[in-house]
TILO-217974 format. One record per residue (C-alpha): x, y, z; residue number from 1. Coordinates in nm, 3 decimals, padded with zeros to 5 digits. Each point is the difference from the previous one (the first is absolute). Example, Ala and Ser with C-alpha at 12.3 -4.5 7.8 and 13.67 -1.06 7.14 Angstrom:
REM TILO-217974
    east   north      up seq
  01.230 -00.450  00.780   1
  00.137  00.344 -00.066   2
This chain:
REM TILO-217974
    east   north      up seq
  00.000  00.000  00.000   1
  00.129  00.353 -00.026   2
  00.134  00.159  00.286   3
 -00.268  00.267  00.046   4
 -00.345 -00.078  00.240   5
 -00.268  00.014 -00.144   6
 -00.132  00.247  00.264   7
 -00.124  00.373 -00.081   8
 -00.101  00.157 -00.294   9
 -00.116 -00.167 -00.309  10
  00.016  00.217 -00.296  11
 -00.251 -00.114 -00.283  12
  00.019  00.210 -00.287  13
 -00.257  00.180 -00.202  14
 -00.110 -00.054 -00.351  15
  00.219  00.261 -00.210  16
  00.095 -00.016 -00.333  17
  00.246  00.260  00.018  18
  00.347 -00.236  00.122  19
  00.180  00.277  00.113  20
 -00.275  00.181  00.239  21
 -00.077 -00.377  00.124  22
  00.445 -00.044  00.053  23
 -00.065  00.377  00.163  24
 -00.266 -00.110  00.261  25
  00.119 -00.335  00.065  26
  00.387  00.187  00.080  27
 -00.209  00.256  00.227  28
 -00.150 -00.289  00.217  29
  00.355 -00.172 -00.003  30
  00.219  00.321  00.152  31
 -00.322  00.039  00.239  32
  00.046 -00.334  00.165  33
 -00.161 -00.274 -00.188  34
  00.188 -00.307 -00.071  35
 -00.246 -00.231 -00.179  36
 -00.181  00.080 -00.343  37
 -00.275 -00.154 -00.219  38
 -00.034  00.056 -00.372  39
 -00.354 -00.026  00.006  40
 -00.144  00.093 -00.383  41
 -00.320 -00.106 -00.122  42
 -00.050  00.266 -00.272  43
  00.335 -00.059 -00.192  44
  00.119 -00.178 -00.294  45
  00.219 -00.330  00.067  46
  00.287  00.207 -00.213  47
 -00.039  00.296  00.253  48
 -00.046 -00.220  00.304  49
  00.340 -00.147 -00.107  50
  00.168  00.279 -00.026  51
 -00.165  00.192  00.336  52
  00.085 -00.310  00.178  53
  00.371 -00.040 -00.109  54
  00.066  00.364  00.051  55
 -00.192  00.006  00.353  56
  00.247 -00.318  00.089  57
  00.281  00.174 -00.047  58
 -00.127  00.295  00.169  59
 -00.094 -00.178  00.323  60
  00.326 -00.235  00.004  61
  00.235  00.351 -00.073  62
 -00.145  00.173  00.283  63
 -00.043 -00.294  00.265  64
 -00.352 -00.131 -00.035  65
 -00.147 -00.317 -00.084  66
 -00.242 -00.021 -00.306  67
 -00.280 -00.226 -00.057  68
 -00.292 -00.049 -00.291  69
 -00.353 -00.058  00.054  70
 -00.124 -00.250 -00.186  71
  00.262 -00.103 -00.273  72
  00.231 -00.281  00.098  73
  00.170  00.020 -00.349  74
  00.038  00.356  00.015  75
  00.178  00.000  00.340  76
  00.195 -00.222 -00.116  77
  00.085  00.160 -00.335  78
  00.068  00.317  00.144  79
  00.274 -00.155  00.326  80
 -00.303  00.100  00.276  81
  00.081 -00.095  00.326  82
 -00.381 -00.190 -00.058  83
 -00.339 -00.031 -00.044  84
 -00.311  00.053  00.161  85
 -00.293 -00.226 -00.105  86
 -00.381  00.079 -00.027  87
 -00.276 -00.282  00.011  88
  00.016  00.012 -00.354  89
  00.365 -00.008 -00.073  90
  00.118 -00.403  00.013  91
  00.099 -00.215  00.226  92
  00.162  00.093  00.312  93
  00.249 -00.370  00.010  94
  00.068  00.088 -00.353  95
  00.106  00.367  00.059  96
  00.250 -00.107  00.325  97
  00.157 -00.250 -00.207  98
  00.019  00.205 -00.282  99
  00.174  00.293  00.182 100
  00.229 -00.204  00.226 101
  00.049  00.046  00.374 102
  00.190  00.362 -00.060 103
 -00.312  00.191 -00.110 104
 -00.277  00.123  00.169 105
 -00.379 -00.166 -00.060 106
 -00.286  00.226  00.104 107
 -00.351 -00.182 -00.007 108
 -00.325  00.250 -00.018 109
 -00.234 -00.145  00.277 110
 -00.276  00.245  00.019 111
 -00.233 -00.095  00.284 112
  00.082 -00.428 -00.017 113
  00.208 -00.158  00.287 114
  00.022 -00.321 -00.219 115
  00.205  00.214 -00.266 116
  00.220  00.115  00.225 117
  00.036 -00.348  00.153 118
  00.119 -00.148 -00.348 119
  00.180  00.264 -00.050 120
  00.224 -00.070  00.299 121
  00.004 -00.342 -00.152 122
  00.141  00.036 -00.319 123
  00.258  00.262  00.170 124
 -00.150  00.339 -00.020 125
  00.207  00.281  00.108 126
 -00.251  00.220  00.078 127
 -00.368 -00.036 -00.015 128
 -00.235  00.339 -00.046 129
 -00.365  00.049  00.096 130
 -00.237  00.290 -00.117 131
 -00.171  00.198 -00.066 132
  00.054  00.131  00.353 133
 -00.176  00.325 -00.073 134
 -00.228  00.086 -00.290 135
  00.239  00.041 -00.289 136
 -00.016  00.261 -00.274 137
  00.242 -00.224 -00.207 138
 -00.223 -00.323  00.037 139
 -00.375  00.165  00.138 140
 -00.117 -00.360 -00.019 141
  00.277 -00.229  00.189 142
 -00.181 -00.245  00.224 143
  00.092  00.185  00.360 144
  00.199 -00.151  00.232 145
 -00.053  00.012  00.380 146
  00.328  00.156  00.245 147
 -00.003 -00.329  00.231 148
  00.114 -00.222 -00.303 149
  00.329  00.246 -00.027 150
  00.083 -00.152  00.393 151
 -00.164 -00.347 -00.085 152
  00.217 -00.068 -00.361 153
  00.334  00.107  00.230 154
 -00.093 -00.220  00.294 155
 -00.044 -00.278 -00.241 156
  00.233  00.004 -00.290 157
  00.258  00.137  00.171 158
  00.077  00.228 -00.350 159
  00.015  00.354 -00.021 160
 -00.353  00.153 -00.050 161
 -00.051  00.308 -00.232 162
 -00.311  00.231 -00.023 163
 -00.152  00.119 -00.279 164
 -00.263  00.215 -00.133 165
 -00.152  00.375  00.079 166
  00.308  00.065  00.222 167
  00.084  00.347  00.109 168
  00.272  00.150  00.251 169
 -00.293  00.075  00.239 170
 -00.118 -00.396 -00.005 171
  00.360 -00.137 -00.033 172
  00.052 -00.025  00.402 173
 -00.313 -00.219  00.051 174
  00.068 -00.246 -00.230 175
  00.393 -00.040  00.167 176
 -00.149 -00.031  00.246 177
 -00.238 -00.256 -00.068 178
  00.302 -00.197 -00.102 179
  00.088  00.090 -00.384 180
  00.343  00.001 -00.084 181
 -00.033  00.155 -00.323 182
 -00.169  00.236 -00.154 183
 -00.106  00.008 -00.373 184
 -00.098  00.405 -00.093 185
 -00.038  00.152 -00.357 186
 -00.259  00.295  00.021 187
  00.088  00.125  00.379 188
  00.422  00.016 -00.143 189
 -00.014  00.081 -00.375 190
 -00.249  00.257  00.021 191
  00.124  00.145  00.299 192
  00.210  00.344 -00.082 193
  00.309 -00.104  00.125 194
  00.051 -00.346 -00.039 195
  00.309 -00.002  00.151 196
 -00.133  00.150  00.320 197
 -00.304 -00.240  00.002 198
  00.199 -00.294 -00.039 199
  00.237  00.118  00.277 200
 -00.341  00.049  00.224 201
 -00.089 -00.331 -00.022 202
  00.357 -00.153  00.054 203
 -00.002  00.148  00.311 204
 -00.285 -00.188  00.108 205
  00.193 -00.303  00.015 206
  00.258 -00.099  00.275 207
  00.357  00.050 -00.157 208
  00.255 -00.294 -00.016 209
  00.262  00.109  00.282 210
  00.376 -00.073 -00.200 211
  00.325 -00.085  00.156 212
């Protein structure tokens, strides 16, 4: 696995067609804190997708961070990601952890199902995510998923748990505390008008690693 937790801010990129304002934003979020990033595009072409994702891989790996895709396990892989996260939808979760090796990073989507998360942990998840937390502008109709399965999926799988969906800096705290380890944002950073100082914000909400 790479070094870094997985612990803090989760960084999941909006849909831009413009590469450089998207390498612009996602370097704002990086200098502010952030050390894990998501190419998340669902409005691109697979030739721009390619090309956002190899440039945002170099990007996160130049400056410190760790870099995942949603969705694409051939596109992680084509573009050197540090790995994948994985939707319902998106293949099978033994396939992906075999396919990417023990030194990547699997992410499994779990939305509001303890069972998912429990395979998950099975075929070697690294992480598994539930949401949406909130009401979501980026997904209004995501099944919602209740705070006490945060404290439950940690208790039980024994992974670290990330959050997503409708967070904001003002919710952020409650959902730490209700046991999240991560926190996936795209709206409350990327529209925020200093993304630098908003991803700083909400790296301060998590306990720093005390070095020797």
């Amino acid at each position: 696995m790479p070094a870094l937790p997985l612990k803090g801010l989760y960084a999941v990129t909006p849909d831009l067609s413009d590469t450089a304002e998207l390498l612009r934003r996602i370097e704002r979020a990086l200098l502010g804190g952030t050390r894990l990033v998501q190419y998340r595009a669902k409005l691109a072409g697979a030739a721009l997708r390619r090309k956002q994702a190899a440039a945002l891989a170099a990007l996160c790996h130049r400056m410190g961070g760790l870099f995942v895709v949603n969705d694409d396990l051939a596109l992680a892989l084509e573009a050197g990601a540090d790995g994948v996260h994985l939707g319902r939808e998106d293949g099978d979760l033994a396939a992906a952890r075999a396919t990417l090796g023990p030194g990547k990073i699997l992410g499994v989507s779990c939305y509001d199902d303890m069972a998912r998360a429990r395979e998950a942990r099975r075929v070697g998840a690294d992480y598994i995510a539930f949401g949406s937390v909130f009401t979501s502008t980026t997904k209004p109709g995501a099944v919602p998923a209740p705070l006490t399965l945060l404290a439950q999926a940690k208790a039980e799988c024994g992974l670290p748990v990330c959050a997503i969906g409708g967070i904001t800096l003002q919710n952020a705290p409650q959902l730490i505390a209700a046991g999240a380890d991560l926190l996936a944002v795209i709206s409350d950073l990327f529209e925020a008008p200093d993304i630098q100082a908003r991803a700083a914000a909400y790296t301060r909400l998590f306990p720093q690693r005390v070095t020797t």
